[in-house]
Every structure is written in C-alpha cells, then in structure tokens.
C-alpha positions as CSV (number, residue, x, y, z in Angstrom):
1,X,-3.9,-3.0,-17.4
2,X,-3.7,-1.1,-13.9
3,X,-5.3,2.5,-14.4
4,X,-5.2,5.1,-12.0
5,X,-7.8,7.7,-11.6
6,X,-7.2,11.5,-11.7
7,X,-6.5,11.9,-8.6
8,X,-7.7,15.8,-7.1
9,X,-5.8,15.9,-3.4
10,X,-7.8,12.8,-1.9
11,X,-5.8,9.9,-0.5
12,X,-8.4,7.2,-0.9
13,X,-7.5,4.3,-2.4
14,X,-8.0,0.4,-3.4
15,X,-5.7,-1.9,-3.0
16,X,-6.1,-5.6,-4.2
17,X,-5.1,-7.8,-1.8
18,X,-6.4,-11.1,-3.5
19,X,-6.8,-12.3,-7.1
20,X,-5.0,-11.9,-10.2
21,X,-4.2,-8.7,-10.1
22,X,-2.6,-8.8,-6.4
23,X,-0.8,-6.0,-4.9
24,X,-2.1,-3.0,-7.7
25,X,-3.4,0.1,-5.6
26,X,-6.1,2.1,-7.4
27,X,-6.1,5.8,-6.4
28,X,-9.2,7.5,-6.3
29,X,-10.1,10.5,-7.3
30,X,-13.6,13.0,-7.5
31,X,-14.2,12.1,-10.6
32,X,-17.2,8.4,-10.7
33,X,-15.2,5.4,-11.2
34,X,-16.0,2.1,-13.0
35,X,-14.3,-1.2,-11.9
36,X,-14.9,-4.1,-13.6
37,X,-12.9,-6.2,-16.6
38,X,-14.3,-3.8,-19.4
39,X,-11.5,-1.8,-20.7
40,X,-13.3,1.5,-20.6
41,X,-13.2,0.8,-16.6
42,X,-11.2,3.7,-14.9
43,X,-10.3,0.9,-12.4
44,X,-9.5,-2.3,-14.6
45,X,-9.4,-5.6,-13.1
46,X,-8.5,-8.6,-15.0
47,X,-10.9,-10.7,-13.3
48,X,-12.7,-13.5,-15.6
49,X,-15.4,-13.8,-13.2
50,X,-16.1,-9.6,-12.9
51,X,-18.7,-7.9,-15.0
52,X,-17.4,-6.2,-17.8
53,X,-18.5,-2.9,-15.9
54,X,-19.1,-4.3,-12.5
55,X,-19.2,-1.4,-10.3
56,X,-19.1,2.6,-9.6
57,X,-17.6,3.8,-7.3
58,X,-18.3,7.3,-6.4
59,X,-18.8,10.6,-4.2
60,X,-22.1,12.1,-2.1
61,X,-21.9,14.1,0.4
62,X,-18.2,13.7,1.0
63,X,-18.1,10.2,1.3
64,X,-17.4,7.2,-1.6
65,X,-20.7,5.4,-2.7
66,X,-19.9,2.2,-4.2
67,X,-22.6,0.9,-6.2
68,X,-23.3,-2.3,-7.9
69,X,-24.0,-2.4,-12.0
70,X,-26.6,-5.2,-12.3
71,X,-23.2,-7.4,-12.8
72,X,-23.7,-10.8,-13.0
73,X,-22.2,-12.4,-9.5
74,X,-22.8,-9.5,-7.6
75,X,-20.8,-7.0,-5.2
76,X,-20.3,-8.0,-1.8
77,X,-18.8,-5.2,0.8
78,X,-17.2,-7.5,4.1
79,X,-19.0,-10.2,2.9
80,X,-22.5,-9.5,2.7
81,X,-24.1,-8.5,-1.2
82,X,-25.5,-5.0,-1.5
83,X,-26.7,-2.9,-4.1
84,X,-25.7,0.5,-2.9
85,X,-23.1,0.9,0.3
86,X,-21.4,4.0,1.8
87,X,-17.4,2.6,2.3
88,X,-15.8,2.6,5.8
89,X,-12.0,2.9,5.8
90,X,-10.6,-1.1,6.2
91,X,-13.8,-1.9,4.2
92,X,-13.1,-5.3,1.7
93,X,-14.9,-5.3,-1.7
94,X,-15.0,-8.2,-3.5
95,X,-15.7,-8.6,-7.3
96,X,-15.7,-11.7,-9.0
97,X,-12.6,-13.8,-7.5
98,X,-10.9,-10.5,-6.5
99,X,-10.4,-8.8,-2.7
100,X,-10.2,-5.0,-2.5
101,X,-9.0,-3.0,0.3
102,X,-10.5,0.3,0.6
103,X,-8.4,3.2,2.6
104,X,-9.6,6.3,3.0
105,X,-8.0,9.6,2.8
106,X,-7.5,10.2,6.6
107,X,-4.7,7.9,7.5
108,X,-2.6,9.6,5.7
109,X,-3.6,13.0,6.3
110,X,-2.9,12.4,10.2
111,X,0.3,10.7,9.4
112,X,1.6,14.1,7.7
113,X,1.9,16.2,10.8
114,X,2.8,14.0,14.0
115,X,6.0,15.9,14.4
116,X,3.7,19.1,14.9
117,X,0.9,17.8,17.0
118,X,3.1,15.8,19.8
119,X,5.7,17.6,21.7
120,X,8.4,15.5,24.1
121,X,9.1,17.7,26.6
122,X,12.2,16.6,29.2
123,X,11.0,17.7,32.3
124,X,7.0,17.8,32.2
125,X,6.6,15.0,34.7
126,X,8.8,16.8,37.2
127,X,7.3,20.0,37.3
128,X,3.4,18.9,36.6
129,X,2.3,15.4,36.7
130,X,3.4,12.7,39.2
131,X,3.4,8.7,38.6
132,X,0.3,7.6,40.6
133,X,0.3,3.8,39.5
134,X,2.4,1.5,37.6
135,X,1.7,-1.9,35.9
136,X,4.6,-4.3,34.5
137,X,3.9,-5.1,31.6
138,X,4.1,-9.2,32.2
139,X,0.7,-9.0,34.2
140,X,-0.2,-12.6,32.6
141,X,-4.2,-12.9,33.2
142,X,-5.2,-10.3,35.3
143,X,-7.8,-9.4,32.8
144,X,-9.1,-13.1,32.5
145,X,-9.4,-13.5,36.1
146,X,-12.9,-14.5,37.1
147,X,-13.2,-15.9,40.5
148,X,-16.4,-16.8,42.1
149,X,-15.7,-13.5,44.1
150,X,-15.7,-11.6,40.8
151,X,-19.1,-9.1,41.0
152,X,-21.7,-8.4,38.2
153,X,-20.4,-5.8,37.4
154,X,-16.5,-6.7,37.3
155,X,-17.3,-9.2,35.2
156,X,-18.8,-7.3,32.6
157,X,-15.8,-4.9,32.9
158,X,-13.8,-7.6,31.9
159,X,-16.1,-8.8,29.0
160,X,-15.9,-5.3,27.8
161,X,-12.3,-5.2,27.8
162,X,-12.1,-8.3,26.0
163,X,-14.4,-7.5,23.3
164,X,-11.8,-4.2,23.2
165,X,-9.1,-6.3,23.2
166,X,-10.6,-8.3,20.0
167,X,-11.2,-5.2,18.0
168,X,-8.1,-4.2,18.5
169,X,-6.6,-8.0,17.5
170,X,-9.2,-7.9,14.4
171,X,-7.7,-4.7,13.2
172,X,-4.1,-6.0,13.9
173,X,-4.7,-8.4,11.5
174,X,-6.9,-6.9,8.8
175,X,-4.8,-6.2,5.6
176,X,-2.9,-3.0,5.4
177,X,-0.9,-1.1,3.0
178,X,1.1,0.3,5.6
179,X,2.4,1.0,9.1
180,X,1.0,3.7,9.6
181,X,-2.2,2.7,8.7
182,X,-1.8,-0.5,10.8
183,X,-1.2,1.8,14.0
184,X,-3.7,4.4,13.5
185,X,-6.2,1.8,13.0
186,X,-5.2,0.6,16.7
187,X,-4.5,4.0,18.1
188,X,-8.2,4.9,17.3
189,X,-9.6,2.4,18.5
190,X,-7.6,2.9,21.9
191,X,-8.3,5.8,22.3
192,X,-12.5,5.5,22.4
193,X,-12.2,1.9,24.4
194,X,-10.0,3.8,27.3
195,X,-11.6,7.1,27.5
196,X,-9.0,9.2,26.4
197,X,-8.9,12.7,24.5
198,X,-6.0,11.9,22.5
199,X,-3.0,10.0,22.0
200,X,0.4,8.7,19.9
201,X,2.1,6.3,19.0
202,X,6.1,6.7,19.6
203,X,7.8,4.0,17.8
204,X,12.1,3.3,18.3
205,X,13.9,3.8,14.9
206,X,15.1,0.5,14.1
207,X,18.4,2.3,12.7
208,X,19.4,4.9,15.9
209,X,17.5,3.3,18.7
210,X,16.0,7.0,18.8
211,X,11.5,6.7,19.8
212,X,10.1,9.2,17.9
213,X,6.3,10.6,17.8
214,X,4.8,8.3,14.5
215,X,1.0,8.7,14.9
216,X,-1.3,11.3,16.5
217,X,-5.0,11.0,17.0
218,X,-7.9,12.6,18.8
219,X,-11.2,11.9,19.9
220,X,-12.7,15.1,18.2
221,X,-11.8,15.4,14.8
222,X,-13.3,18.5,14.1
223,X,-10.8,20.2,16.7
224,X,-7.4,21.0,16.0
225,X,-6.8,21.3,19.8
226,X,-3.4,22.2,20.8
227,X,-0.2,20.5,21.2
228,X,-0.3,17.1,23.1
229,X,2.8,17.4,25.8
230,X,4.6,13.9,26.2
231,X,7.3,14.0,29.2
232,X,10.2,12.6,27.7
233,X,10.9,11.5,31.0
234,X,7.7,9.6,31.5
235,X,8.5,7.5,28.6
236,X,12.1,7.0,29.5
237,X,10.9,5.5,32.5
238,X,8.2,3.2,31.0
239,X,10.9,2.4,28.2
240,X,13.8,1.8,30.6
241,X,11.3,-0.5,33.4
242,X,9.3,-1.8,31.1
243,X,6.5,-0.5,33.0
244,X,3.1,0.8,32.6
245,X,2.3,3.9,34.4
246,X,-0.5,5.8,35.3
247,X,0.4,9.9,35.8
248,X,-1.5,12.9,36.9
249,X,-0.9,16.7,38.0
250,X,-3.7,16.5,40.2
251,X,-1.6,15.8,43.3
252,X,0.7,19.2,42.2
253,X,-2.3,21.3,42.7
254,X,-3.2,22.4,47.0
255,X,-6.4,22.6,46.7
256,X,-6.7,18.6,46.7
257,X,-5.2,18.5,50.3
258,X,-8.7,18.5,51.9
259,X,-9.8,15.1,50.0
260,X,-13.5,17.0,49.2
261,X,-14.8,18.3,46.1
262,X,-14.0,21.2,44.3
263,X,-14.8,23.3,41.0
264,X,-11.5,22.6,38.6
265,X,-11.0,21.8,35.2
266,X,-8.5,20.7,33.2
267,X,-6.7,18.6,35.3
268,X,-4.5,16.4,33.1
269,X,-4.2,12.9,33.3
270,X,-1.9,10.2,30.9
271,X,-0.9,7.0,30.5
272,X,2.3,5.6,28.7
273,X,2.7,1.5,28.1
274,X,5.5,0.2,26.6
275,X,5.3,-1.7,23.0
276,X,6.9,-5.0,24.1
277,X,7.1,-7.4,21.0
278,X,8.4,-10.9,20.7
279,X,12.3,-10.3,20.8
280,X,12.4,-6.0,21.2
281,X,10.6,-2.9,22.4
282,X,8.5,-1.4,19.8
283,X,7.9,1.8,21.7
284,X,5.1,3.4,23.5
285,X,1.8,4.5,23.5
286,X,0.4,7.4,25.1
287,X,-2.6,8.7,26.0
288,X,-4.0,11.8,28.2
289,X,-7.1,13.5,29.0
290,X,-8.5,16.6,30.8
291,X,-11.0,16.4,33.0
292,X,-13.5,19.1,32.4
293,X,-16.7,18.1,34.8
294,X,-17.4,21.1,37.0
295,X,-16.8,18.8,39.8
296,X,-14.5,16.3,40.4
297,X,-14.9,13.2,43.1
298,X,-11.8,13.0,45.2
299,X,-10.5,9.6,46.2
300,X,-7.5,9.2,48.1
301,X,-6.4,13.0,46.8
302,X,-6.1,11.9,43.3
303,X,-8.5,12.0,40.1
304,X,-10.0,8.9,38.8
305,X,-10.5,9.4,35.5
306,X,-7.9,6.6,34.2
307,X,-8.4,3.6,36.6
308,X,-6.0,0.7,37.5
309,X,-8.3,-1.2,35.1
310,X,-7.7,1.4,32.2
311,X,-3.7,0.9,32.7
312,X,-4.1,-2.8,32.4
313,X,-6.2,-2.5,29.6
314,X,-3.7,-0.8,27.8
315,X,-0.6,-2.8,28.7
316,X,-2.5,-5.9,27.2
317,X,-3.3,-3.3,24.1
318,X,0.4,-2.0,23.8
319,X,1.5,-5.7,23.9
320,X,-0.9,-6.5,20.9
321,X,0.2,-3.5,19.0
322,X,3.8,-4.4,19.4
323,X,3.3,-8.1,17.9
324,X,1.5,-6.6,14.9
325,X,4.4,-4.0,14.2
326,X,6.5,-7.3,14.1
327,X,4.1,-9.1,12.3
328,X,4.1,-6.7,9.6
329,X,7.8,-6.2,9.5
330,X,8.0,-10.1,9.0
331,X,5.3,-10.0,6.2
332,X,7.5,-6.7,4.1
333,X,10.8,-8.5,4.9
334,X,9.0,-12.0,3.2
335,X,7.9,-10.0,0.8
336,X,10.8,-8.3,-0.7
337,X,12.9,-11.3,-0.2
338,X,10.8,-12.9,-2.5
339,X,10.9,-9.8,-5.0
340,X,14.6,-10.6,-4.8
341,X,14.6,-13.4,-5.4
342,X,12.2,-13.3,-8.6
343,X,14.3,-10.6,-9.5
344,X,17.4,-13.1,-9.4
345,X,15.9,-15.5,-11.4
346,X,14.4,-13.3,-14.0
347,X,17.9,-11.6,-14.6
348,X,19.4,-15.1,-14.4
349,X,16.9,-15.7,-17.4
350,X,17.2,-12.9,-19.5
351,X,21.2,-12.9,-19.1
352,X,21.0,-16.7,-20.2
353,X,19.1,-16.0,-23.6
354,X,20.6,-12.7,-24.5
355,X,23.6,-14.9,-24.2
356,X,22.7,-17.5,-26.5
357,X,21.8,-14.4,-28.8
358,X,25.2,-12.9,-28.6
359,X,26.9,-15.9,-29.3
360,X,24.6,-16.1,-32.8
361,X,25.4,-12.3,-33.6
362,X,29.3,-13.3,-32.7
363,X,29.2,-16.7,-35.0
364,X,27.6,-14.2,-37.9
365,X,30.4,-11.5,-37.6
366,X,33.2,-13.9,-37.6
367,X,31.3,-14.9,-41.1
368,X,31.4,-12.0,-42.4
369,X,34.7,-10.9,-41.1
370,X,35.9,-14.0,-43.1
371,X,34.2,-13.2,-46.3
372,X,35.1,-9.5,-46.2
373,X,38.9,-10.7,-45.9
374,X,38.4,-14.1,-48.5
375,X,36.5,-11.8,-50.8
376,X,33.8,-14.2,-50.7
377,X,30.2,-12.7,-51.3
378,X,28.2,-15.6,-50.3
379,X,29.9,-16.3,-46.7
380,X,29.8,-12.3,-46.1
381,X,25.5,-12.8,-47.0
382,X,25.5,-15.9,-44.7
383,X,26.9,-14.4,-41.7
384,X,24.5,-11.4,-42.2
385,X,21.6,-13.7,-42.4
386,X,22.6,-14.6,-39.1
387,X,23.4,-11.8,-37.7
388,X,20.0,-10.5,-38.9
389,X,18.1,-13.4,-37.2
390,X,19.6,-12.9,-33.7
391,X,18.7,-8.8,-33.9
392,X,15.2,-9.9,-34.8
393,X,15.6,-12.2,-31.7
394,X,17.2,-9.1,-29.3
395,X,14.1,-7.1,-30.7
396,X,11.8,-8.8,-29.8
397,X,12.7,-10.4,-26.3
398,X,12.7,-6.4,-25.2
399,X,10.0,-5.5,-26.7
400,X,8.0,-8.5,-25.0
401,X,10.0,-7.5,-21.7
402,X,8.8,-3.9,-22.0
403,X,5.3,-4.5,-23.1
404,X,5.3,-7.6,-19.9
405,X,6.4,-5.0,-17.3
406,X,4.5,-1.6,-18.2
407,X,1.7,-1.1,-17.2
408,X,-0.3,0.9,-19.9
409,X,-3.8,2.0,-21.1
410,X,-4.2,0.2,-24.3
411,X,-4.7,2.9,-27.6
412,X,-8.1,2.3,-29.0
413,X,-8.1,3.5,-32.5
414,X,-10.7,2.2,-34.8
415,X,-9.8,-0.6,-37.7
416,X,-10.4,-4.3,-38.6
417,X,-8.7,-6.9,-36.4
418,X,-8.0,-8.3,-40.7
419,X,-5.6,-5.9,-40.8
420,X,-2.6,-6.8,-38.3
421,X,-3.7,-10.5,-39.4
422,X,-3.0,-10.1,-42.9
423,X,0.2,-7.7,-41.9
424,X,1.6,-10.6,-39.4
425,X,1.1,-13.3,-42.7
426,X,3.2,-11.1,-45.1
427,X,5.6,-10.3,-42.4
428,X,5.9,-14.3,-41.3
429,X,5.8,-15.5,-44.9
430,X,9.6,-16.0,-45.7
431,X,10.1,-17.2,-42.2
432,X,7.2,-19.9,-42.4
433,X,9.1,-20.6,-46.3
434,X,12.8,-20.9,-44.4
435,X,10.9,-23.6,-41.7
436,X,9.3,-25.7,-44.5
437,X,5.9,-24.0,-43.4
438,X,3.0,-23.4,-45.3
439,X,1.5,-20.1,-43.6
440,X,-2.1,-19.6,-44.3
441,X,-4.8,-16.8,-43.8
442,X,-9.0,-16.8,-43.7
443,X,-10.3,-14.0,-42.3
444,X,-13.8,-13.6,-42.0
445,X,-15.5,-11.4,-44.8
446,X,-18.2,-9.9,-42.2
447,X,-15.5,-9.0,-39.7
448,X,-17.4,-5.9,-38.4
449,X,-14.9,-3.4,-37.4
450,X,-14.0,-2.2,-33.5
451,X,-11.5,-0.5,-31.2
452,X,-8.5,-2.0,-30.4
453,X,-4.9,-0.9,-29.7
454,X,-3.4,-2.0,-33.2
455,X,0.3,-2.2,-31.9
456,X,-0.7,-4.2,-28.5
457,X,-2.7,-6.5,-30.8
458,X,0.0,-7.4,-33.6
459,X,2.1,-8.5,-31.2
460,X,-0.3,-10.6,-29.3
461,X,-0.9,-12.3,-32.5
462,X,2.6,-12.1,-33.7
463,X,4.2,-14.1,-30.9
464,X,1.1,-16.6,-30.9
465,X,1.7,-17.1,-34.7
466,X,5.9,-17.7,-34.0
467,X,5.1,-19.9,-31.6
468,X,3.2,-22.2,-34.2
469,X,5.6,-22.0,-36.8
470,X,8.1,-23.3,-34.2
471,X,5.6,-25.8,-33.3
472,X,5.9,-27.7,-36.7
473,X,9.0,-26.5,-38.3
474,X,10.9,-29.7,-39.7
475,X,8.1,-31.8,-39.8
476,X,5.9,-33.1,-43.2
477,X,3.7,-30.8,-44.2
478,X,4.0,-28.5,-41.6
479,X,1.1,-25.8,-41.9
480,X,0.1,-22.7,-39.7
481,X,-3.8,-21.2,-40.4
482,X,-4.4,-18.1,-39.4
483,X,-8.5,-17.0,-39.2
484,X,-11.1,-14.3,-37.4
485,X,-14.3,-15.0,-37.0
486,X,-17.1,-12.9,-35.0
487,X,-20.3,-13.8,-33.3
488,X,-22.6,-11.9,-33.1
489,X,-24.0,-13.0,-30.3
490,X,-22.2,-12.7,-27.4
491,X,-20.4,-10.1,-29.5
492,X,-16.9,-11.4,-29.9
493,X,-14.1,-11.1,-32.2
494,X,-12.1,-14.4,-32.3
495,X,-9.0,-14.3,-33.6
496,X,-7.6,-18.4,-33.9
497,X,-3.9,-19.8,-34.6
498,X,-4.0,-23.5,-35.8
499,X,-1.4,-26.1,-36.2
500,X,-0.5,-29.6,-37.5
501,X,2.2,-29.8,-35.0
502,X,3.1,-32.3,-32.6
503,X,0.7,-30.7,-29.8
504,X,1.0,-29.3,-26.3
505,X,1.7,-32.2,-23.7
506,X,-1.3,-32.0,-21.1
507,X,0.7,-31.0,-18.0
508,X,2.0,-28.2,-19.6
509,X,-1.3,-26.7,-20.8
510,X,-1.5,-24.7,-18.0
511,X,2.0,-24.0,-17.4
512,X,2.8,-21.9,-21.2
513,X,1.7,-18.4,-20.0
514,X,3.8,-18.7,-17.1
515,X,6.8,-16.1,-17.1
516,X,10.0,-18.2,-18.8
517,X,8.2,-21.4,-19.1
518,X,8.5,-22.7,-22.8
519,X,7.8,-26.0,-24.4
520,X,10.9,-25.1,-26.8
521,X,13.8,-25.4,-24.5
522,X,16.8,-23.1,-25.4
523,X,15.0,-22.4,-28.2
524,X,12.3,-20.5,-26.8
525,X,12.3,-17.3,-24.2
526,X,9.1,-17.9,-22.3
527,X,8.0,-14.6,-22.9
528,X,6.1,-14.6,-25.5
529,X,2.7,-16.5,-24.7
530,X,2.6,-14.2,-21.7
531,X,2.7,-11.4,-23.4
532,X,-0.1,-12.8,-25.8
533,X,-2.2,-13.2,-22.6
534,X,-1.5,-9.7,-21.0
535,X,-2.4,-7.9,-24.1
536,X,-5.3,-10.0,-24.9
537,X,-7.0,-9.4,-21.2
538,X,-6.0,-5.8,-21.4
539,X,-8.7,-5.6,-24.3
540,X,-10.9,-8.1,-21.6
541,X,-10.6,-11.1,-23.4
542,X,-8.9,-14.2,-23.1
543,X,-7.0,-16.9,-25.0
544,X,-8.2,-20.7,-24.9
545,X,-5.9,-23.5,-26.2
546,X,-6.9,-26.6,-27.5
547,X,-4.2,-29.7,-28.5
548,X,-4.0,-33.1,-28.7
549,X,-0.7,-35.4,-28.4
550,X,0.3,-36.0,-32.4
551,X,-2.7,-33.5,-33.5
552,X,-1.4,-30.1,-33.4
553,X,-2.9,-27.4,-31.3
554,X,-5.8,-24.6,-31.7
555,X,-4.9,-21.1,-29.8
556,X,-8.5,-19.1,-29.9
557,X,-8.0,-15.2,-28.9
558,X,-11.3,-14.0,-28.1
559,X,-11.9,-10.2,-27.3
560,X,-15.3,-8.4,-26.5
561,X,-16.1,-5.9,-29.9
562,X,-16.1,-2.4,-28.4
563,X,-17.6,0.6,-30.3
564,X,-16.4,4.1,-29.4
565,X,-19.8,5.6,-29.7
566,X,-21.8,2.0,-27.7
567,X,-19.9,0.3,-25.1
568,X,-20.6,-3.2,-24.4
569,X,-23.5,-3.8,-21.8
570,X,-21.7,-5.8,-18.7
571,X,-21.0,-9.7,-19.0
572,X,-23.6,-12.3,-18.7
C-alpha cells in the first residue's frame, strides 16, 4: 500500500526511485509523517529490511525535519547516517534497501508563473542593448586550456569553472521527477556560478518548433522584482547562428563616450546561449543583470560585468543542459515504451484466460440449451455446474486484478484471524470433496485477537488455499491443512497452508509471485499468489514457502499482531 498524506498547499514530495516500491511519489503534507513498513505509517514502504516505523518526517520552522526512530539499520540522508537532518531539495533518503527522492515545494511553485515573469519583446535589442561579444558554441577546450603561459590566477579561473561545470553535470544527472525540476536545478545553479540577477530557460516545443519561456529564476528570492525583458531578437539570432552572445545597453547611453568613470546604475547586461543537444537545438538560456555600483570602471566604453570568460562558461553550461533535456526525454520515451509493452502482454494475458473461461460458460449453455430442448433434467444441471464454475473463475480473476492494481489503505477492524480461516474451509469444502481432497482446519485456541482488513485477508488466504487444492487434486490421498498459530514473541500471527502435493520445483520458488507466472499452466491465471503477497505486505508481513520435489509444500503467512489502542514498537 502507497498512502498519500493530507496534503495542505505544499508541493513537497518523495519519490522512490529505488527498491520495491519504485516509481510511488509520497506527497507531503503539514501534518508529522511516519515512513517505515508498519501499516500505521502515513508513508508505507514495503521494504523487508525498514523498521516497522522507521522514520518521521516533519515540519520546524518552515522546513521538513526528518528524523530517525531508533530503527534497526538506520537512516542515511546522501549517504551518510544521521539521527536528526533538515532536507535539501535533491536530497536521497534511504531506508532499508529503498532510495527516496525528496523535492521540495519550490520547483513547482516557480514553474507556475514563467509566462508572467519573462517577457519576449521583438525589438529590445535594437532600441537598448547592443551585441558586444559572441562565442560559437563549438569552442572545443577553451576552458581546458592550460599553457605554461596560463597565470595563477587564470588557472584558478578555470578550476572554478570546472568545479561549476561539475555541479551542474552532478545535477544533470541526479534523479528527477520532472523537466522542470531537471532545469531549474541547472538554472539555479547558473545563475550564482555566473553572476547573474536572473534568468530562464526558453525551451523549442517539440510539436510547433515555437521556443517558449519554461523556467524563471532569481538570485533573490525574497523579491518579486519586475518583469525580465528577453529580445526576441537576441534569441533569434543565437538560435538562428548557433551563437553565444554577450549584450549590453551600456554603449546606447552618451555619457560612456569619454571612456572615464561615472555615477550610473542600472545598466543592463545579458547573455543568451543556445541549447545545442546531440541531434537538435533545445533552446536557450538567458541571463541578465543590472549593475548597481555607484561607480562603474570603463573599459574600452563598455561594462564589464559579464566577461568573455562568463560567455564561455555558459556556452559549455547550455551545451550540458541540452544533453540532459535529451537524456531525460530518452529515459520517459524508455520508459513508457516499456509500460506499453507490459501493458501488451498483460492484456495479451488476461484476453487469453478470459477466453478459455468463455469457452467453459459457452460449452455449459450449449448443455443446458440441449436439456432445456431434450427435457432432460440432469444435462440442463450439468451445463449449469459448469457454467457456475467458469463465473466463479470470471469473479475471481477481476477481483484479484482489481485488488493487484489499486492501491488502497487496508480496513482495520478488529476480529480473529480464525474467523476468515474457518469461513475459507466451509466455503472450499465441496470444492476440496469434487478434487478428491480432504480439506482440513487447526486453528490455534490462544489466537489472541488483532486488526486486520478481513476482506484483504480472506482473499489472501483464499487464493493461497486454491492453489493447494490444485496442487494435489487427482492424486492418493490428497490433503490440504489449514492452521494459525501466534508467538508471542516477536508477536506474530502465522497463518500456514500445507500440502501432500507433488511440491514446487526449485527454480520456480522464486518465480510464483511473479505477475502471470503459474506452475499450473492453462490451468492457472498467475494472479493469485501475487495477490496473496500484496495483501500480506500491506499488513507488513510476508509469506515464506517451503517444498520439497515429491513432498508437498508449506506456504507460512506471517503478519505483525497490531492493537488499535498499542502499536507495535519498530522491527528488530
């Protein structure tokens, strides 16, 4: 079970990018959060190595506190174990064998407005700003070059544009749940390693060609600032050359003609690079600033606040920024062809055995159409058995589908785990009787009673239970013993399904909770053992098999007792 906190207008949220429970996104809300396998977690992981209640995760002072609950392997935030940790947006929790990505609520926030905080204006460049250098965007190693000539403190201007050129690789690459996430992560970045007051990100629509504003970001967050002009043709240009260029309206303004220096602010100054990728141009990114020293050093009439050295930088960055846009196109178009294809082959599945059910409920109405006509009771009651059978079959191949793919908060009521035991042997007992099976039942006396979901758990058993009485039907002496037990130790209900069957063949052990795999071949869906599993780790337990070529097979559903009034204290 995947549960979603409350969530009260934030935009955090956890997304687990490793483990069994892969791809689920947790919101997060204002309310404290527990993640852990426990089933009273608010963010349930079905992790067999995570604490029953592993973690909390919650609010001070604005920011989420994750905190660690004495669990047994500990919590480790980017790979170092803490007890107590503020989160970072990008920030990767693991518990147990499980990866969480953390995203806080800013990305998205940022992402809402871009159409109202940039403004592509056609003839800005012509009227204010004027191109004052330009770098192609195929520069190869300018920013490796390190001749013996190379000064002290060049050199260290290029080891800080490399480390700037890392962080924004390392955040290329870091998981990420979306694009825009992906390019404010690099926009942000850019914007502190160049100097910059602001920038975006436009990015070409891969359907009409059209490069739109996508991402917006400033230096001070605390400022709403006004409208950042982009000359539309500034980025025509850059898109059209393929060049980076270097702009300012300091050259516009006459009281630069005497090269000295004056008292001005607010002289503008941008940058636009083009987002060249592998096989297409991405778009652009663009940055500006506005000086606003009371005195500005001339130098050759124009401002220096964006150097040739900034422009190069940012070519190099708008190059990396266009591979990862590809990079994570590639990874959503894998992706979903996969899902299609899964999606193919489960269809493929399910048409193939609700076939072979058809055909059964066909076979039984031509029976009874025959006996209704012949006036023959017995062939009208044989073609309903049938018929019967194959909606028993229909009935419960959805209902495993349905309980497979929802994902849903089990409903703890109160009771005896004896009860949808004994219910399951009355229900199976003519079945078992038709197969030649003798069914039996020992539940434990001192089965103390707990919380469970009592629909979720008579199915779990139910198909289990099926699955045995297929197991041995037609052979000698064929018997099926249902029992509980409960110790009291680690505190565990078991709940075990034994057979005299012919056994589980060793390299298929492993295989039998898969989706559609089944050791009963057209007989058998490959649904129903997974089903088992889900429900059973919903409750955060787990089933064990046990078998033996020629000596039957021992299925062992265990399940932590809960108590509405004493949860369980965490895992050892």
């Amino acid at each position: 079970m995947k549960r979603l906190i409350r969530n009260d207008g934030t935009k955090a949220t956890l997304l687990v990018i490793q483990g069994v429970d892969l791809g689920t996104r947790f919101k997060l809300g204002t309310e404290p959060a527990g993640i852990g396998r426990g089933v009273r977690n608010e963010i349930r992981i079905l992790d067999t190595e995570a604490s029953r209640q592993h973690a909390l995760i919650s609010i001070k002072n604005g920011s989420y506190i994750i905190t660690d609950q004495n669990s047994s392997n500990g919590t480790l935030v980017n790979g170092t174990q803490t007890q107590s940790v503020k989160l970072s947006n990008g920030d990767q929790i693991q518990i147990g064998r499980s990866l969480l990505l953390f995203s806080s609520q800013a990305i998205d926030e940022d992402s809402r407005y871009m159409a109202e905080k940039v403004d592509l204006i056609s003839n800005e460049d012509s009227n204010h700003s004027s191109i004052t250098h330009e770098v192609n965007h195929h520069f190869d190693s300018v920013i490796l070059d390190t001749t013996e000539d190379t000064g002290i403190v060049q050199q260290q201007a290029i080891q800080n544009d490399l480390q700037a050129l890392y962080r924004i690789a390392e955040a290329s690459v870091s998981p990420t749940i979306s694009q825009e996430e992906l390019l404010k992560r690099i926009l942000d970045l850019t914007i502190n390693t160049v100097g910059a007051d602001r920038g975006c990100m436009l990015i070409t629509d891969p359907h009409s060609g059209e490069v739109l504003p996508q991402i917006y970001s400033s230096r001070d967050k605390q400022k709403t600032g006004p409208r950042m002009p982009v000359s539309h043709s500034i980025v025509d240009y850059v898109l059209n050359k393929k060049q980076g260029v270097r702009t300012s309206d300091a050259r516009r303004d006459q009281r630069f003609e005497g090269g000295g220096s004056i008292l001005q602010a607010g002289i503008r100054e941008a940058m636009c690079v083009p987002m060249q990728g592998r096989h297409e141009l991405m778009g652009v990114i663009y940055v500006d600033t506005t000086t606003a020293h009371p005195e500005i050093l001339l130098k050759n009439g124009a401002v220096e606040k964006f150097s040739e050295e900034h422009l190069r930088l940012l070519v190099a960055i708008g190059r990396q920024s266009a591979l990862a846009i590809e990079n994570y196109r590639f990874q959503n178009a894998m992706l979903k062809a996969e899902r299609f294809a899964a999606m193919g082959q489960t269809i493929a599945t399910l048409s193939h055995h609700i076939k072979n059910i058809l055909q059964g409920v066909r076979g039984g109405s031509y029976l009874i159409d025959m006996g209704l006509k012949k006036s023959e009771e017995d062939l009208v009651r044989k073609g309903w058995t049938i018929v019967e059978k194959n909606q028993n079959k229909i009935y419960h191949l959805v209902m495993d589908m349905l309980t497979f793919s929802t994902e849903r908060k089990p409903a703890l009521e109160p009771g005896s785990i004896n009860t949808p035991v004994k219910d399951i042997v009355e229900l199976m007992q003519a079945r078992a009787e038709e197969c030649g099976v003798q069914l039996k039942c020992e539940p434990a006396e001192d089965l103390p009673e707990s919380v469970f979901d009592h629909e979720g758990m008579h199915r779990a058993i139910l198909n289990i239970v099926i699955n045995a009485i297929d197991a041995v039907e037609g052979s000698e002496e064929g018997i099926v013993l249902l029992e509980t037990k409960y110790l009291a130790k680690p505190d565990q209900i078991l709940i075990l399904v034994s057979d005299n069957g012919p056994g589980i063949p060793e390299d298929q052990i492993n295989k039998i909770f898969n989706l559609f795999e089944s050791t009963k071949g057209a007989r058998g869906t490959g649904i129903g053992l997974a089903v088992s599993q889900k429900i059973i780790r919903e409750h955060g337990g787990e089933i064990n098999i046990e078998s033996e070529a020629g000596n039957g097979s021992r299925f062992t559903l265990s399940i932590p007792r809960l108590d509405e009034d004493n949860p369980p204290a965490p895992a050892p």
